[in-house]
N, C-alpha and C positions, 0 to 999 in steps of 0.2 A: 742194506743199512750201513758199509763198511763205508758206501761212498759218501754219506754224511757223519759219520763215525766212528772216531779211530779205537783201537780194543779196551781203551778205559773205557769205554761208554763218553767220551765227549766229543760236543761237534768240531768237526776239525776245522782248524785255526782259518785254513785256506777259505770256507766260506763264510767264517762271522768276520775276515780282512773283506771281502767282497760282499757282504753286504754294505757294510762299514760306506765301503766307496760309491755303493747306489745308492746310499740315503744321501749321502755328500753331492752327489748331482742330482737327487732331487729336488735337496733345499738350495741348491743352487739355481735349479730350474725356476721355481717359485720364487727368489732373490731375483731372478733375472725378469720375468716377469712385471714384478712390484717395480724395479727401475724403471724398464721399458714404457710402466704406466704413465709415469711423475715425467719423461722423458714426450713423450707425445703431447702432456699436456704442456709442456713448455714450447715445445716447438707449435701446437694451434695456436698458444699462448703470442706468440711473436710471429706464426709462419715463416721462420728462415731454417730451411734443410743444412746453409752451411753455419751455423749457430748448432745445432743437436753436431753435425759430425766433429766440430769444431771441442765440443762440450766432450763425446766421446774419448777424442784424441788426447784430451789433456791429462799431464800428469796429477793431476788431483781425483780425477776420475779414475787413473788406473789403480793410484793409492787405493783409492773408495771399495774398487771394484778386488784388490789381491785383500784386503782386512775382511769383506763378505766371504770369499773364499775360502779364507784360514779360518774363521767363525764356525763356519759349515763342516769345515773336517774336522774341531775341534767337537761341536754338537754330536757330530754322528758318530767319533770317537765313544765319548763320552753315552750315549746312546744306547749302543751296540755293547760297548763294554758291561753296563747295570742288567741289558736283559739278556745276557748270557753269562756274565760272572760272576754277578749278582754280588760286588765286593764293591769295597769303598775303592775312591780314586787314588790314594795312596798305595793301594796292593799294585797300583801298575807305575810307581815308581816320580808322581807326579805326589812328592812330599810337602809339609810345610817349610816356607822359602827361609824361615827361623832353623830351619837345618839345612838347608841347602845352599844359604848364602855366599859361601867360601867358593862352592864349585860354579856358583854362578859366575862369582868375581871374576874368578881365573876362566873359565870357557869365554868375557869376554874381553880379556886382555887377550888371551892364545889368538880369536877369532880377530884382533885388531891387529896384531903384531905380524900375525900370520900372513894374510893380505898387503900389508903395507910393504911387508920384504917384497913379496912378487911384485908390485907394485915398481921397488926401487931395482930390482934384479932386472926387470925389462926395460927399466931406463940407464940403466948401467950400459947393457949390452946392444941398445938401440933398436931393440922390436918396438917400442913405444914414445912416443914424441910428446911432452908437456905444451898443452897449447895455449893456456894463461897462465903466466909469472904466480910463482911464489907470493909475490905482493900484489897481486891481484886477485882474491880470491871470489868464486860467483856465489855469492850469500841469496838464498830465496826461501820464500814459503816453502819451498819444495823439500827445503832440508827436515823441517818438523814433518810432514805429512808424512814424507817418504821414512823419516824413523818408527814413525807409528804403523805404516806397513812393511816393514822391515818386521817388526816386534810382532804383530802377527804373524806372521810366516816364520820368525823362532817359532813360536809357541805350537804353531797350529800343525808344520811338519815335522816337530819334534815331540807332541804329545801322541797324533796319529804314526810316524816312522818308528822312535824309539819304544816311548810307552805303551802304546796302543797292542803296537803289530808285536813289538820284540815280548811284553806280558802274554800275548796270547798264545804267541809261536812256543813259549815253556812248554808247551803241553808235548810239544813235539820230545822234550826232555833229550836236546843234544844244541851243545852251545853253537856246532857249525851251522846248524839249521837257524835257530834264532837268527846265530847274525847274518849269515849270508843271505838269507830270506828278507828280512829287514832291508840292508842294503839293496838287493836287486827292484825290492819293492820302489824302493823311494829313486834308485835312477830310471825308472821305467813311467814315474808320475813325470820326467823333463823329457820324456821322448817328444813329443809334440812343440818344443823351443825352436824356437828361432837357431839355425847354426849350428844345432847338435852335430856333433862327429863323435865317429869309436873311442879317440881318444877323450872327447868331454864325456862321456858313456863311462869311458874307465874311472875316470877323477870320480863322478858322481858315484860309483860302486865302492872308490875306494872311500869318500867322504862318509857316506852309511856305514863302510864298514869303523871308521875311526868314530862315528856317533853313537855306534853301539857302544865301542868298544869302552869308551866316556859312559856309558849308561851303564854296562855291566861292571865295571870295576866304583863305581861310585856307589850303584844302585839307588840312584832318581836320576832323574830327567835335564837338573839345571846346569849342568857345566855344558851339554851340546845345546843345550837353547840357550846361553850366553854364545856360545862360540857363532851360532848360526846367525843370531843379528849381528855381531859386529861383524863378523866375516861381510854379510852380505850388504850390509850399509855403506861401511867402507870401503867396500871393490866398487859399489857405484855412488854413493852423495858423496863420500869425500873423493873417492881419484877419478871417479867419470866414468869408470869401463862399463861394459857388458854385463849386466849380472843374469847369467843363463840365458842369453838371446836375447834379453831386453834392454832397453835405452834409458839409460841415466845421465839425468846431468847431475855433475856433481862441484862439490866446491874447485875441485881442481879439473881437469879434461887429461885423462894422457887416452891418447888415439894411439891404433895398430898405423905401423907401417907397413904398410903388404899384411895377408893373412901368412901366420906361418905355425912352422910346428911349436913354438916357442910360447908364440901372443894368442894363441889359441882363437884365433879368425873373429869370425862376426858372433862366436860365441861367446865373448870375453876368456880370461883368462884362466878360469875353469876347464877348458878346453885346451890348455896349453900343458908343455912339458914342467916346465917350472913348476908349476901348482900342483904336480905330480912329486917330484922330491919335494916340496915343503909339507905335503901331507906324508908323506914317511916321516921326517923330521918328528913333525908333530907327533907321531906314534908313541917316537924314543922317548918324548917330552913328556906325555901323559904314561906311559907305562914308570918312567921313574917316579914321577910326582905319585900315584900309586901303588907303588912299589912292593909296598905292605900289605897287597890285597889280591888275593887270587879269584881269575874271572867265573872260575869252578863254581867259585862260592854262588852266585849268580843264578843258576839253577834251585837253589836251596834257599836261597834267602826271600823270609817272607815280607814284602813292603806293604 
């Protein structure tokens, strides 16, 4: 019984996270499914194979395809948490936004301003080439869609990474645990990206670990899911990069020149050194704005 467990008599954290993640690929399965239907009938519908690959490719499909995804981890979050916590969603830190709005504000200016320096620091220093004028910028459908799957994927690896995983890892009752746990969890969901390297591996362990660390001195959820859409919107609809191995176009285009340790290769700039000291930075940023708040408390405090 130890291996289901731990000596309070509860189950341990490690397999209601993994359940958590099999109900997530289930309704994912079943999501995948229900497309794949609608997707055949349009292809009998018309017969053209390269119309369906064409439909796949596109970025409104991928939009479509990452908001089913973060829906899915947000359900099985949500799920998993009532039939073993049997608590309101508030006790894991997902409060009402009538209190959280301050840390929303600022998680997504930090997440805008954040990006944008790596952004100007790689065109400073020449890892990155601007390839449409300042006065040209590329306006599309794409910018709305892609905000609305940008903002699920706040919500959706910030409800299951921060609230989710970091409320149930308490039980473990040691703050290295929570957050280090938390953190490895959430860089180990981008092992499968496009371009991952050790050092995008490090950025993502240290990024979980600064989500936490946002989640435990605030205690809710809204200043890293501010920070997480604008970070991630902005690295790709507005400057064009890489967001985790993926392909954005965005209003502006700055392109790698060469991969390097700097512009962090085919994985965008997540993968680079810069984005490495700006999430230090950031640390110093959020520990003084909280200054007044020890993470101790964190363990103790009931949401």
């Amino acid at each position: 019984m130890r291996m289901f467990k731990n000596k309070y008599g509860e189950v341990r954290s490690g397999w209601k996270i993994s359940l958590t993640l099999i109900l997530m690929f289930a309704l994912m399965n079943v999501v995948s499914i229900f497309v794949g239907i609608i997707l055949g009938i349009v292809v009998s519908t018309k017969g053209d194979i390269v119309e369906l690959s064409a439909i796949e490719n596109s970025p409104l499909f991928f939009s479509i395809a990452i908001i089913l995804q973060n829906l899915a981890l947000i359900a099985s979050s949500m799920i998993i948490w009532k039939a073993f916590e049997k608590k309101r969603i508030t006790f894991m830190g997902l409060t009402n936004l009538k209190e959280g709005y301050k840390e929303l504000g600022v998680g997504l200016l930090l997440g805008a301003v954040t990006i944008t320096i790596v952004g100007v620091v790689l065109l400073l220093i020449g890892e990155v080439r601007l390839v449409n004028s300042l006065s040209k910028p590329n306006i599309s459908y794409e910018l709305f869609s892609g905000l609305i799957a940008f903002i699920a994927v706040g919500f959706g690896e910030e409800i299951f990474g921060r609230a989710y995983c970091m409320s149930v890892l308490k039980q473990a009752r040691n703050k290295y645990i929570i957050l280090g746990g938390s953190a490895v969890i959430f860089a180990a969901m981008h092992l499968g990206n496009s371009g991952i390297s050790l050092l995008a591996l490090i950025n993502l362990f240290l990024v979980g670990i600064l989500f936490g660390y946002m989640f435990m001195k605030s205690g809710n959820v809204w200043m890293p899911i501010g920070f997480h859409i604008t970070w991630n919107y902005f690295q790709g609809y507005v400057l064009g990069f890489q967001v985790s191995g993926n392909d954005v176009m965005g209003i502006y285009q700055l392109d790698n020149i060469g991969n390097s340790f700097f512009n962090g290769g085919t994985f965008g700039p997540e993968g680079g050194i810069i984005v490495t000291v700006i999430l230090i930075i950031t640390f110093i940023i959020v520990g003084a704005y909280y200054k007044d708040k020890n993470i101790d408390d964190f363990l103790n405090y009931k949401m």
